[in-house]
N, C-alpha and C positions, 0 to 999 in steps of 0.2 A: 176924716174922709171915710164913705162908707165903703164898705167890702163887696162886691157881687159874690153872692153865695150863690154856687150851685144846685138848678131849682130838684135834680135826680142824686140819687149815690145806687152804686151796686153793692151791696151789701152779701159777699163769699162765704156762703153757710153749708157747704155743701160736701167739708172733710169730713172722711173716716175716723179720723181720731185717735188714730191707732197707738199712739204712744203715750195714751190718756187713759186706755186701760187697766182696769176694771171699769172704771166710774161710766166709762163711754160705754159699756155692754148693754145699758138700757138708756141712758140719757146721750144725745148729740152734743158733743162736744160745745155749743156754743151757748146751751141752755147749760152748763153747770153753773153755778152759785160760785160767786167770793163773797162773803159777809154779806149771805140772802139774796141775793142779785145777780141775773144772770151776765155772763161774759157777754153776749151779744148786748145787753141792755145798756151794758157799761159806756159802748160805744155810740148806740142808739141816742141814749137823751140825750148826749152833749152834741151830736148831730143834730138832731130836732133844732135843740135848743139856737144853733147855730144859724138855723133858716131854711134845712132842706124840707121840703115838701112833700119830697117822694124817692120811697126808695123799690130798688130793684133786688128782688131775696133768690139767689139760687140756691137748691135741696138737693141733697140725695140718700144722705145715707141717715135715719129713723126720721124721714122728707117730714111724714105729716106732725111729727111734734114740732119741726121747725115751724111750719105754715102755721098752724096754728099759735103758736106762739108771734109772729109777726102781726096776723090779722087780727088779732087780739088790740094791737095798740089803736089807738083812737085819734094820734094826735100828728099821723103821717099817713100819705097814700097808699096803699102795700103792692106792690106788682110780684105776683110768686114768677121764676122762671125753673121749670121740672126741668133736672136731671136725675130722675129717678134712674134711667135708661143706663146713664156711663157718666161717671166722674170727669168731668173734665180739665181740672184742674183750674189755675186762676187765668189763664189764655184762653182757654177751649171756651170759659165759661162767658167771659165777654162777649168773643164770637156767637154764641149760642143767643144772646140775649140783645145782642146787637140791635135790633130793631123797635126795641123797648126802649133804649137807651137816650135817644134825640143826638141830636148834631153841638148841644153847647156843651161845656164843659162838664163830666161828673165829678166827685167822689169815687173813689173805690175802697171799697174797706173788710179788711180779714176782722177775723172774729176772735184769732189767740191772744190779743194783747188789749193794752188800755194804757192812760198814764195817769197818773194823781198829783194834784188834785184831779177830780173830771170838773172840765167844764171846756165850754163850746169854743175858748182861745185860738188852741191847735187847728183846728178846721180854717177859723176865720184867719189869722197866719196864712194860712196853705194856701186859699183863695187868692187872700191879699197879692200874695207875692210872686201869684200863676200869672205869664206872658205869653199869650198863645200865638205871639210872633215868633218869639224868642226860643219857645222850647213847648215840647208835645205833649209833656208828663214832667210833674214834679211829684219827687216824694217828701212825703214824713220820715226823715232821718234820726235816731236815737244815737245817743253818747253812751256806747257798750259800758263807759263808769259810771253811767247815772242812771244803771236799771238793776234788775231782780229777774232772775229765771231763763236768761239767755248766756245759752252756753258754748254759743258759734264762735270764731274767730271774727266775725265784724264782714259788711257787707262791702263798702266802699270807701276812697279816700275820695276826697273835695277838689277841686283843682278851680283854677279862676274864680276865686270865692267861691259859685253854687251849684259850678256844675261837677257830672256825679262819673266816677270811674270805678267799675269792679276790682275788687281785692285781686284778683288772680293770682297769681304764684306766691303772693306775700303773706308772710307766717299771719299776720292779723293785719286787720282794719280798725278807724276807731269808731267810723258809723255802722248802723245796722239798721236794716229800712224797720219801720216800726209799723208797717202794719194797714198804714192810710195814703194813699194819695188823689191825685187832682189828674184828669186827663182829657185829651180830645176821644170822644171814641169814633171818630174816621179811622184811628190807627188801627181799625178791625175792621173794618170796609172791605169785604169780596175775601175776608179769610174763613176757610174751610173751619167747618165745628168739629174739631176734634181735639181729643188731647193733649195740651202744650201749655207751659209756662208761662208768665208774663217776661220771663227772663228774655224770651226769644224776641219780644219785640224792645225791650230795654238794651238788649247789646245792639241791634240794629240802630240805636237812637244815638248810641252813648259818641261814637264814631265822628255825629255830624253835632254835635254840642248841643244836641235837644234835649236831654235827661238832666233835670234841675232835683238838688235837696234842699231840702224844707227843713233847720235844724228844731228839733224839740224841744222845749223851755221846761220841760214837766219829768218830773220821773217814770221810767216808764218800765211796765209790768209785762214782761212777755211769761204766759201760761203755756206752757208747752207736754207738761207731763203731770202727772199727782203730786211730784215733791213740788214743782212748780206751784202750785194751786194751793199748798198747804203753805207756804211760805208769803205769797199772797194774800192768803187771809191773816197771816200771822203780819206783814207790813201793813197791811191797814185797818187792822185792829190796832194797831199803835200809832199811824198817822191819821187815822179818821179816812172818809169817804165808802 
């Protein structure tokens, strides 16, 4: 059965980095290298490779290494959306780009993590198993014991097979969103561009059974800080990719 891939993704380039320093004092956070290759790339090909056609890059902080690194590629549409202005975090930033985005389903995808093997699976999963009757947003869920570099207590428990509920008051969780998901973007229709989480429209969701996850089959690599990224290079020097 074929998959409908998402013919846009929004592609969240546009952290600080701030807990990545030094290395972030002259390079943006999504251009550092694991084993030659940037973090954003990591995520890039296996989207390409998946079927998108066009992605949507928001910048802000050292913007034009970003830009230029995106419109470098050859092998995807590039649409830059500037927030050189004000960070707006991964809500604000939808909002802001909203008009870029179309009415079908995108991608959305941070830039600190990846999974290995890479390859375009993940993505195709996520499409596959998005019901835009059924629910508004699915995410990429990781299994906190089958990853490297994330040091949270876990994002959510599962409930009715796939749909998603916040950790809140509980000491840990066993999923941890990973970084990717699938959405309508109507869910940012007539919202204000300013500063706000995605969190903000996810609890909204969670209430009415619209917030689906998407479990991870892949190990997965959350880069959060230097020791993160050293340890990184040091797992896939040893499992290849």
């Amino acid at each position: 059965m074929s998959v409908s891939v998402p013919h846009t993704a929004m592609v969240l380039a546009a952290g600080l980095g701030t807990r990545m320093r030094p290395l972030t004092d002259t390079t943006p956070k999504p251009l550092l290298k694991v084993r030659g290759k940037a973090l954003i790339d990591r995520l890039l090909d296996p989207l390409v490779a998946a079927g998108v056609q066009r992605i949507v890059v928001n910048s802000h902080y050292l913007a034009d290494q970003i830009d230029a690194h995106v419109l470098a590629r050859t092998d995807v549409v590039v649409v830059l959306s500037d927030e050189r202005g004000e960070v707006l975090e991964t809500g604000g930033a939808i909002a802001k780009a909203r008009g870029l985005l179309g009415d079908d389903p995108i991608f959305v995808l941070n830039t600190d993590a990846f999974w290995a093997p890479e390859s375009p699976e993940p993505f195709l999963a996520l499409a596959g198993a998005f019901d835009p009757v059924a629910e508004d947003e699915r995410l990429l869920i990781a299994d906190t014991g089958q990853a490297l570099g994330f040091d949270g207590a876990g994002d959510f428990f599962l409930q009715g097979g796939d749909r998603l509920v916040r950790r809140g008051s509980a000491g840990s969780a066993p999923w941890a969103y990973a970084g990717v998901r699938i959405m309508m973007p109507k869910l940012y229709d007539g919202l204000a561009v300013e500063r706000f989480s995605a969190l903000k429209i996810w609890d909204e969701l969670i209430p009415k059974g619209r917030l689906a996850g998407q479990r991870l089959d892949r190990f997965w690599l959350h880069v959060g800080d230097p020791k993160a990224l050293a340890d990184a290079e040091m797992w896939i020097a040893c499992h290849g990719g």
